[in-house]
C-alpha positions in Angstrom: 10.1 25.5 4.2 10.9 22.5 1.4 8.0 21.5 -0.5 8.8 17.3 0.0 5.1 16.6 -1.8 6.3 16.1 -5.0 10.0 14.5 -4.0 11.0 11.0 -3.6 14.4 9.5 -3.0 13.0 6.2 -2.3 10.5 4.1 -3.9 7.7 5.8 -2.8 6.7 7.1 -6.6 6.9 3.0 -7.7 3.8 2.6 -9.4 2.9 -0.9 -10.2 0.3 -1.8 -12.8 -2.5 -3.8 -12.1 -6.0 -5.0 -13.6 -9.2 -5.0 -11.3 -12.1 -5.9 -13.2 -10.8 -5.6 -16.8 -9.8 -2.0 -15.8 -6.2 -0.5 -15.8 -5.2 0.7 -12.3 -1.9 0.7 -10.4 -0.5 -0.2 -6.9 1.8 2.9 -5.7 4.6 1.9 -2.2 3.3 3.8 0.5 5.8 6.1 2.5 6.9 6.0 6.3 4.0 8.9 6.5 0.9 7.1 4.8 1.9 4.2 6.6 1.0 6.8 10.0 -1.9 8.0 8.6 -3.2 4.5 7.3 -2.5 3.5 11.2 -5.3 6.6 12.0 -7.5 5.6 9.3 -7.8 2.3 10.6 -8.4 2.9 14.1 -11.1 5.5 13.4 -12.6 3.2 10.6 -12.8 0.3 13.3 -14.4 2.5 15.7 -16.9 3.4 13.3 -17.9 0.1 12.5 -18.0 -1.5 15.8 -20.3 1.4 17.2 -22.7 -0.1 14.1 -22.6 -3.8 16.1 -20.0 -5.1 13.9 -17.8 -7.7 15.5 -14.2 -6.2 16.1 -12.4 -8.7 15.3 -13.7 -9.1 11.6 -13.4 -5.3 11.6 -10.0 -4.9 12.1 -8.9 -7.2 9.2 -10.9 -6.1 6.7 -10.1 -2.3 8.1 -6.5 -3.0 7.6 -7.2 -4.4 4.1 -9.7 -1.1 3.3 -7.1 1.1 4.3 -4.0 -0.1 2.9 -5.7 -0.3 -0.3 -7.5 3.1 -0.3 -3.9 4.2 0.2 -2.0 2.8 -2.5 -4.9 2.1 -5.2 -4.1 5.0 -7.8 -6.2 5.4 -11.4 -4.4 5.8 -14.8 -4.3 9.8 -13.7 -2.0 9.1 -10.8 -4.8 10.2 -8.5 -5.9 7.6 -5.6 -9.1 5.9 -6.0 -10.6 6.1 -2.6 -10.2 9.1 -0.7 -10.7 6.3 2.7 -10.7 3.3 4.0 -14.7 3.4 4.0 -14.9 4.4 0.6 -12.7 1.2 -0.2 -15.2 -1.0 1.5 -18.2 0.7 0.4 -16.6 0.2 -3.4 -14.9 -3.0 -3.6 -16.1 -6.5 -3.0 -14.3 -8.7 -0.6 -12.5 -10.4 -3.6 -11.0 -7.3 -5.2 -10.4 -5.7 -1.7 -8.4 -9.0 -0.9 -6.5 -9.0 -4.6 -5.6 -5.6 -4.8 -4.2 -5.8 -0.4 -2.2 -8.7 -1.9 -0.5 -7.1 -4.6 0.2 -4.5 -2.8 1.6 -6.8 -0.5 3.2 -8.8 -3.4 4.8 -5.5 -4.7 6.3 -4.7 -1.2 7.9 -7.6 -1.2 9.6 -7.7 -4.0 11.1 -4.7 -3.4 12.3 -5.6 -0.1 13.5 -9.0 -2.0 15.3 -6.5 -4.9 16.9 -4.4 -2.7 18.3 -7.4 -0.2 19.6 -9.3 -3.6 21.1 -6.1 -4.6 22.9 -5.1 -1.5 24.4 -9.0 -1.5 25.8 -8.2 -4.8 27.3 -5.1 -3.9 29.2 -6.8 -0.7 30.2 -9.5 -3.2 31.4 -7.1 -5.2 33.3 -5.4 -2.6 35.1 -8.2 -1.0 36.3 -9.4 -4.3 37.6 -6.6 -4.6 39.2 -5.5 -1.2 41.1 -8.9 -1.1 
């Protein structure tokens, strides 16, 4: 069996810095796979806090928001902050919860931005060419 942990062909191991409360931290893409378990960590952490009389509907945004960021919210060591998305609402207050989803969010698209510029200059590249 391939040990894939520590192997990235993609962006996955793009860490972005980023300050949260005059503190050096940094925004890592998440893979196809944390995106999956993200998707279980929210369902279980909206469960949780709708059988504590929370309304759903304000639960599943911030959920979203807590587990995102408890995925992709790494210290200067590498290691993630928050080992859940409770821990990220427990620790955070809805500002920085709400900053930090958004960079992510801002990194993500810039990437997706990057890589759609670059694959227009590669076809532009080509065609010149092939002509």
């Amino acid at each position: 069996m391939v040990d894939m942990e520590n192997k990235s062909i993609g962006k996955v191991g793009l860490i972005e810095p980023i300050m949260v409360c005059g503190k050096s931290f940094g925004i890592k893409l998440l893979s196809s796979y944390d995106f999956l378990r993200c998707e279980v960590m929210y369902k279980n952490l909206v469960g949780k806090l709708t059988s504590q009389g929370f309304n759903k509907e304000l639960c599943k945004q911030i959920s979203e928001y807590a587990c995102v960021v408890s995925m992709c919210f790494y210290n200067s060591n590498k290691e993630r902050v928050f080992m859940d998305g409770f821990s990220a609402l427990s620790g955070l207050t809805p500002t920085e919860l709400k900053k930090i989803y958004n960079e992510y969010l801002f990194l993500h698209n810039k990437v997706i931005k990057f890589d759609e510029m670059t694959s227009g200059i590669l076809k532009n590249i080509k065609d010149k060419y092939n002509n």
